[in-house]
C-alpha positions, 0 to 999 in steps of 0.5 A: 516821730515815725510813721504812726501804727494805724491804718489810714482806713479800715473796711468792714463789710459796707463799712468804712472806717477813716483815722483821723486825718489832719493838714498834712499836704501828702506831696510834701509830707509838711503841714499846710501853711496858713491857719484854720482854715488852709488845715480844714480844707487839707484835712478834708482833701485827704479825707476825699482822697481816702474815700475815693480809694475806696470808691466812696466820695464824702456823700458816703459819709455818715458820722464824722468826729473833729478835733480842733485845738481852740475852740474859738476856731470852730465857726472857721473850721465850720465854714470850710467843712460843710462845704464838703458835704451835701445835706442831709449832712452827717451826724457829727461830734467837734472836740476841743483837744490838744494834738500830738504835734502843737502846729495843728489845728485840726483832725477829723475821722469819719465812718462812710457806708457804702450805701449811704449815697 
């Protein structure tokens, strides 16, 4: 499978639109080894690393949307992303779905503002 047709971020005037990341160590190119919890915490670093080219940091964020592949994950998935995010905390949505690859757990796109920290 190649590299997919989507851009990592969209920006539209204060606006900043990630695709959803999942916990793939971008050194390596391979997914993180471990479970719920290691894929959260990647996702979430490419998230911050995504942001930061932009000159945002996860205070931006405003929406954000999970996707975890078992949803007797989520109090595991729950507990590594809040600790990304300051209060007030974004508004966001969690699904339950099946990912491309079945070795993921979890992918997560947010929309940050510029203004919004």
């Amino acid at each position: 499978m190649g590299p997919a047709p989507l851009s990592p971020a969209v920006v539209i005037e204060d606006f900043v639109y990630l695709s959803g990341q999942v916990g793939i160590d971008p050194a390596t190119g391979k997914i993180v080894e471990g479970g719920i919890e290691e894929q959260t915490r990647q996702t979430m670093e490419n998230i911050k690393a995504l942001l930061a080219a932009e000159g945002l940091t996860p205070d931006h964020v405003v929406k954000s949307l999970c996707f975890i592949t078992d949803v007797a994950n989520f109090t595991a998935m729950n507990g590594v992303y809040k600790t990304y995010f300051a209060d007030p905390k974004p508004a966001r949505s969690t699904v339950g779905i099946v990912l491309a690859d079945p070795t993921l757990l979890v992918e997560i796109e947010v929309i940050a503002h510029r203004r919004a920290a």
